[in-house]
C-alpha positions as a Python dict, from the first residue, in 0.01 Angstrom:
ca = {
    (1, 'X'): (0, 0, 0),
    (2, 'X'): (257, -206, 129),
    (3, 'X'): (300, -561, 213),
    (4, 'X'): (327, -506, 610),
    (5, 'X'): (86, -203, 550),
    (6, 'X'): (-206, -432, 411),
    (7, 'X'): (-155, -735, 684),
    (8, 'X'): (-164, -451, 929),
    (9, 'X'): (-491, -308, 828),
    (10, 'X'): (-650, -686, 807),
    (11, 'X'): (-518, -740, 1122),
    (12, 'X'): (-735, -448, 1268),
    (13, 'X'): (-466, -196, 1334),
    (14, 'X'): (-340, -367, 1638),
    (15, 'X'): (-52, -577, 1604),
    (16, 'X'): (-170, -947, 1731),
    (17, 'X'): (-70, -1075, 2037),
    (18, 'X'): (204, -1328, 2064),
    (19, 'X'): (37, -1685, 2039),
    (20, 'X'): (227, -1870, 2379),
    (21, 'X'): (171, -2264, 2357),
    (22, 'X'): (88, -2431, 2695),
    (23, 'X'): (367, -2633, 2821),
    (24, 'X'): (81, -2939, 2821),
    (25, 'X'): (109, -2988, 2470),
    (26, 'X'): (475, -3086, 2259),
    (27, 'X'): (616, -2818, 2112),
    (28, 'X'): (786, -2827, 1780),
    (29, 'X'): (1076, -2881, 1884),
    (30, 'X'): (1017, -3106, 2066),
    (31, 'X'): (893, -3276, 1765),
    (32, 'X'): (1177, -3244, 1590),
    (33, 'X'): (1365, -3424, 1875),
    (34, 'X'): (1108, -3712, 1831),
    (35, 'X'): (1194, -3711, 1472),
    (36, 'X'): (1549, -3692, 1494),
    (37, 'X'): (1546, -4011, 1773),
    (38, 'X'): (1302, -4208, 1582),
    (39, 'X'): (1579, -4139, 1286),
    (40, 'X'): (1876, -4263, 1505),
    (41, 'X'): (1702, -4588, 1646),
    (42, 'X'): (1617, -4451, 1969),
    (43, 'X'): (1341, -4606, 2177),
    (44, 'X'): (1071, -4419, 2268),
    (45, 'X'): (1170, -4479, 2645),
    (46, 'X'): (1443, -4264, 2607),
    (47, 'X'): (1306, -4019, 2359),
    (48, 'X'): (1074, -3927, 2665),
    (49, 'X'): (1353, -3931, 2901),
    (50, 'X'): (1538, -3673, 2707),
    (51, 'X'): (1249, -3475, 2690),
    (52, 'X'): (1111, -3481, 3038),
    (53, 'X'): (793, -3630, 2914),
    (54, 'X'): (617, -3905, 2947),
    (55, 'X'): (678, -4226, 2721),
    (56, 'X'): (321, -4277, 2705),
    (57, 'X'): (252, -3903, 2591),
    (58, 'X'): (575, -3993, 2302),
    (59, 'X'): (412, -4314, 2199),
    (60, 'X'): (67, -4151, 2151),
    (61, 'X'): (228, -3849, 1920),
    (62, 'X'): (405, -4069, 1736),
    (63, 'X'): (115, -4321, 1637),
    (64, 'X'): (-144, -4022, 1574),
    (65, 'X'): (61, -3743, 1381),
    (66, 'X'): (291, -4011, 1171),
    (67, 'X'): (273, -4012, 776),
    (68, 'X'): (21, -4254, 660),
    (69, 'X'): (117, -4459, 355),
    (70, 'X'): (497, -4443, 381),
    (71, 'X'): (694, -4757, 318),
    (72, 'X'): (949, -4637, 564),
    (73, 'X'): (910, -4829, 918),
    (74, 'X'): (874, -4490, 1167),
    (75, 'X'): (743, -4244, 890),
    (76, 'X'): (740, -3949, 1111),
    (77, 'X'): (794, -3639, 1045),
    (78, 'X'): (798, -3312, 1268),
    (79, 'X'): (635, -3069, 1016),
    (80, 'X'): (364, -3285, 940),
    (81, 'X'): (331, -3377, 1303),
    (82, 'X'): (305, -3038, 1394),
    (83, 'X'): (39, -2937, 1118),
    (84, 'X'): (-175, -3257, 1233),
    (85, 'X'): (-178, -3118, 1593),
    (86, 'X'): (-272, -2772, 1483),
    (87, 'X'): (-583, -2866, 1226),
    (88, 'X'): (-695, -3079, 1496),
    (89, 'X'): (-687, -2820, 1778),
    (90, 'X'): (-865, -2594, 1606),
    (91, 'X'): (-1175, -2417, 1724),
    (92, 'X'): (-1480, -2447, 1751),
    (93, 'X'): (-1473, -2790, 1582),
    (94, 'X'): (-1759, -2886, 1379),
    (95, 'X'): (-2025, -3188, 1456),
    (96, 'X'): (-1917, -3523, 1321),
    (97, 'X'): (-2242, -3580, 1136),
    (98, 'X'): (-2177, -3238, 970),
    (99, 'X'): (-1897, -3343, 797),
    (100, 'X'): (-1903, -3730, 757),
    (101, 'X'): (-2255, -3802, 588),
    (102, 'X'): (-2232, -4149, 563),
    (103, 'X'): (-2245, -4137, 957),
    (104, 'X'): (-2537, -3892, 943),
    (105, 'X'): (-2744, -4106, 674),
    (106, 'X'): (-2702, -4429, 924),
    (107, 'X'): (-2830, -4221, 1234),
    (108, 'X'): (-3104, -4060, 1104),
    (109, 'X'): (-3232, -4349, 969),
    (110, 'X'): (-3189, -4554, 1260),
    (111, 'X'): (-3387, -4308, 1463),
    (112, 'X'): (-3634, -4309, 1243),
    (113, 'X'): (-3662, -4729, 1320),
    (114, 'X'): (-3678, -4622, 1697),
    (115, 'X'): (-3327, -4717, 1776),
    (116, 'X'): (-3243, -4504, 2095),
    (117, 'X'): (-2910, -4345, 2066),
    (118, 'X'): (-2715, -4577, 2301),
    (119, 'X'): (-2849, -4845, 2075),
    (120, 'X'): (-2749, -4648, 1768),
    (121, 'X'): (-2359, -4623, 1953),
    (122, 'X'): (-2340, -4961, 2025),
    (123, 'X'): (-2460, -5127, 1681),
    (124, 'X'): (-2221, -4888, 1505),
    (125, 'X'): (-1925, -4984, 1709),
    (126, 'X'): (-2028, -5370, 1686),
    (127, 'X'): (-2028, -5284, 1265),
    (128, 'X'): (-1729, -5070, 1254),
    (129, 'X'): (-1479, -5194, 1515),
    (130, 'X'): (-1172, -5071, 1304),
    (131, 'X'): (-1347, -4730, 1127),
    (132, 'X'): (-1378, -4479, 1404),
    (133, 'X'): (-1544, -4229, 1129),
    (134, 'X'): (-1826, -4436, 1177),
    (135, 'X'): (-1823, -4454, 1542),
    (136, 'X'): (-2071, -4201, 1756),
    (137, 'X'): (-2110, -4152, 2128),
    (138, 'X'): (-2506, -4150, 2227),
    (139, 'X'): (-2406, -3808, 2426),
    (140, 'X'): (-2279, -3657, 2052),
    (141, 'X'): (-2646, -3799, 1939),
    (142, 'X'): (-2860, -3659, 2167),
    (143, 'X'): (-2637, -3272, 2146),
    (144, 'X'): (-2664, -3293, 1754),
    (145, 'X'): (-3038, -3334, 1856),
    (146, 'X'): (-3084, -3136, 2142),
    (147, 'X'): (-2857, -2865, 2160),
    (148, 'X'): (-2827, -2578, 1966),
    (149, 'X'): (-2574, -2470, 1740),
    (150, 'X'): (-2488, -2820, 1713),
    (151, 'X'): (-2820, -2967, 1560),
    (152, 'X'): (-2700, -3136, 1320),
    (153, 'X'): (-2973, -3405, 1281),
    (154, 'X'): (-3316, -3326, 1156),
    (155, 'X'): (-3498, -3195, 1456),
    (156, 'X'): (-3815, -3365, 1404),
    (157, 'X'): (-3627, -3658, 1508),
    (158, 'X'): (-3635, -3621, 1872),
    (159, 'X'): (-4060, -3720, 1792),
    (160, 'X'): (-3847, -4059, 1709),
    (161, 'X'): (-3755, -4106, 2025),
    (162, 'X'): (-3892, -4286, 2294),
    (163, 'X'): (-3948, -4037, 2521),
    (164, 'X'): (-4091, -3794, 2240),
    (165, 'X'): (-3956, -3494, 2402),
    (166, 'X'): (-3857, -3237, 2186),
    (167, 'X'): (-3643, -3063, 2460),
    (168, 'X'): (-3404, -3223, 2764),
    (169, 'X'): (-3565, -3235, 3090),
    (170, 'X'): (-3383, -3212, 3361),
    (171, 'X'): (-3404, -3436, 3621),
    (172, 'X'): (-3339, -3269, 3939),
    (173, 'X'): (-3691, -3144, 4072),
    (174, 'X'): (-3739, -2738, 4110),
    (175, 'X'): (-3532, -2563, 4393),
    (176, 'X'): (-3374, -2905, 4446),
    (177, 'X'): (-2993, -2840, 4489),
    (178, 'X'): (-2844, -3248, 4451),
    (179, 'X'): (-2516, -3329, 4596),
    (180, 'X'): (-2574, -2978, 4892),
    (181, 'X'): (-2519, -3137, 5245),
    (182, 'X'): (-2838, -3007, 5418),
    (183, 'X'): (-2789, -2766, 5708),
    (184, 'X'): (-2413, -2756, 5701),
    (185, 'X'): (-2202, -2514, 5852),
    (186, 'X'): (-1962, -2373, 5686),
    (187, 'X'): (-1596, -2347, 5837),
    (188, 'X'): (-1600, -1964, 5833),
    (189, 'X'): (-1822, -2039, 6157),
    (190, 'X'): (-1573, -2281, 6325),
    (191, 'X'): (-1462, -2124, 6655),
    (192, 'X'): (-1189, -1909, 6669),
    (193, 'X'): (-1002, -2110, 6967),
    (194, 'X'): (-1024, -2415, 6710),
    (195, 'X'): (-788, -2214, 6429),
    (196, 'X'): (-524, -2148, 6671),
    (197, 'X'): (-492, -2481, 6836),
    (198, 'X'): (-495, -2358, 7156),
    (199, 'X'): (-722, -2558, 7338),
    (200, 'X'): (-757, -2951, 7267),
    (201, 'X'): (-1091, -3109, 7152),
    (202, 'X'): (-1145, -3002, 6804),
    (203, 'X'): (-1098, -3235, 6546),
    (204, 'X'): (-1067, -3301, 6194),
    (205, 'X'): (-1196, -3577, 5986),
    (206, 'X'): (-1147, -3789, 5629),
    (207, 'X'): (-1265, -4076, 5493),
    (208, 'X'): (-1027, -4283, 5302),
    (209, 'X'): (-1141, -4502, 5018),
    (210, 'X'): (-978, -4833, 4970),
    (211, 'X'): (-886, -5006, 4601),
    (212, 'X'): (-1217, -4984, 4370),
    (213, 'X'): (-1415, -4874, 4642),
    (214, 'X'): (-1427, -5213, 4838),
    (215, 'X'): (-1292, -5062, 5213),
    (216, 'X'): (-1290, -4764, 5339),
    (217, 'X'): (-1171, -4594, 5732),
    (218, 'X'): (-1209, -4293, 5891),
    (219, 'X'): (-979, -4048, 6023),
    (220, 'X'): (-1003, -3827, 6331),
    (221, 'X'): (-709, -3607, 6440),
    (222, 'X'): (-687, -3412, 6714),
    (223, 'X'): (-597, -3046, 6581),
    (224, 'X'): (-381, -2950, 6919),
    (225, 'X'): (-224, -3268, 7032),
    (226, 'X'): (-223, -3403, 6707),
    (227, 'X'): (-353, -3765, 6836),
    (228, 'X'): (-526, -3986, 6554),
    (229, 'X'): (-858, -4203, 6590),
    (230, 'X'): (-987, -4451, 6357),
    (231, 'X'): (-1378, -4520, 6234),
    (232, 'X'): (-1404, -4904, 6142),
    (233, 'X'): (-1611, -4939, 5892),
    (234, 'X'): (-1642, -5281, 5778),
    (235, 'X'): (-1988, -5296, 5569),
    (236, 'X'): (-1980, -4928, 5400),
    (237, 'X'): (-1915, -4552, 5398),
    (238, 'X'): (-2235, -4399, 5363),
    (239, 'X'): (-2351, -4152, 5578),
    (240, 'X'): (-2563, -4403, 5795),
    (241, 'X'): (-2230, -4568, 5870),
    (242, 'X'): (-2052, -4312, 5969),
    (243, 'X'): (-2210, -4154, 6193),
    (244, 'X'): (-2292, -4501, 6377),
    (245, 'X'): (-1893, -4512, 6372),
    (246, 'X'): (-1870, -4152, 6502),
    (247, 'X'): (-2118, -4187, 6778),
    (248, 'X'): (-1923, -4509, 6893),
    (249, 'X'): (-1620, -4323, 6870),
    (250, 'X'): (-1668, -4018, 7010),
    (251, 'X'): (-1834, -4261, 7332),
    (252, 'X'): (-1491, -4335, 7432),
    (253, 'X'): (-1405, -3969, 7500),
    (254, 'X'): (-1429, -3688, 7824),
    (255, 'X'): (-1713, -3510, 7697),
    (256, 'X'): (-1433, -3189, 7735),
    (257, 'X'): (-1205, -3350, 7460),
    (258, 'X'): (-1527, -3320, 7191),
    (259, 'X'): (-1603, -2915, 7116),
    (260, 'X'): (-1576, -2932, 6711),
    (261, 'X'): (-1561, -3101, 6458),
    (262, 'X'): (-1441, -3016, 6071),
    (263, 'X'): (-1473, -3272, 5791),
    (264, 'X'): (-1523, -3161, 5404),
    (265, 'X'): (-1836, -3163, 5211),
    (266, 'X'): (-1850, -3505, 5095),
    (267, 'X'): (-2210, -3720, 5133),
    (268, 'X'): (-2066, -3959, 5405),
    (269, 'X'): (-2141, -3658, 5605),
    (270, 'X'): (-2505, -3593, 5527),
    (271, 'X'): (-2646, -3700, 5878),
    (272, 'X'): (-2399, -3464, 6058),
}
């Protein structure tokens, strides 16, 4: 049996399909450019300009996928780059505590004190700042717990918590659909004179939300004539709000000019 004979065999008889890389992550070429620029003094500014990436996305290759314990000042190299990218993108990835035991020890045994896990995650980032192997989320604690296929902590654990369950619980109620605007109509049911603009008084609405959520206005637009109203609202954008700035708005207009009105789903609208 032949070389190309055997692979084909292992391979299943079908000849694999060509592996395409997403244009999201650097290619390696493109880390060979890095390399090459890092070589020749270039700043990383302009190693992303000739690339047509960011210099943010250049920095962060170059600082995780460099040679560690080179004496040369920008020990980076695109083969080794490129073989860090791969082993980490591999999938699926196994649970921290399944491969880092030291981690796993200091968890368990910190649940077994009654430490909750956002407890656990802080404490262990106060200890470690500068070791992120022995860093943990509280989310990653609780799945390692919780979830399966990724238990990686002893199960009768979750008795060490303090809400003793041994399985999640939800916490929206039965038949309860959260974040559903109740009795809304859909805009498959708007009427058809208001899709072709034909005849003036249906509208269309937005809410704009200001710098960290500290202002907010409303928009109304007129879908025909194209005219543009404004909701003040100088307290807040809930849906209480809102429609106290709708019904004061839509007071200023001929009851003709107000058929329809299409906003999206967000929960400003809830008292529609």
């Amino acid at each position: 049996m032949t070389r190309d004979s055997k692979w084909f065999r292992q391979a299943g008889g079908v000849m694999p399909a060509e592996v395409v890389v997403s244009g999201r992550y650097l290619s390696v070429q493109e880390r060979e450019e890095i390399a090459v620029g890092l070589a020749a003094g270039c700043s990383i500014r302009r190693i992303a300009a000739r690339l047509g990436r960011s210099p943010s996305t250049v920095s962060r290759e170059v600082r995780r996928n460099r040679q560690e314990g080179w004496r040369s000042s920008r020990p980076y190299r695109a083969v080794f780059a490129q073989g860090k990218a791969e082993y980490r993108a591999r999938r699926p990835k196994l649970c921290r505590f399944a491969t880092n035991d030291r981690l796993r020890d200091r968890v368990q045994a910190d649940l077994a004190n009654k430490w909750s896990p956002r407890q656990i995650s802080r404490v262990l980032r106060a200890e470690f700042p500068d070791d992120r192997s022995m860093q943990v989320s509280h989310e990653a604690i609780y799945q390692a717990l919780y979830v399966q296929g990724r238990g990686s902590l002893r199960k009768e654990l979750t008795a060490c918590l303090r809400t003793g369950r041994a399985m999640r619980k939800p916490r929206r109620r039965e038949g309860e659909r959260r974040g559903r605007i109740a009795n809304m109509v859909m805009i498959s049911d708007r009427p058809a004179e208001a899709n072709d603009r034909a005849v003036p008084g249906h509208w269309e609405g937005d809410l704009i939300i200001g710098k960290n959520g500290r202002s907010a206005i409303g928009t109304l637009v007129e879908r025909s004539t194209r005219f543009v109203m404004l909701l003040h609202l100088p307290v807040k954008a809930d849906a209480a709000h809102v429609q106290q700035a709708m019904v004061e708005t839509i007071g200023m207009l001929p009851q003709q000019m107000w058929r329809s009105l299409t906003w999206d789903q967000g929960k400003e609208m809830a008292f529609h």
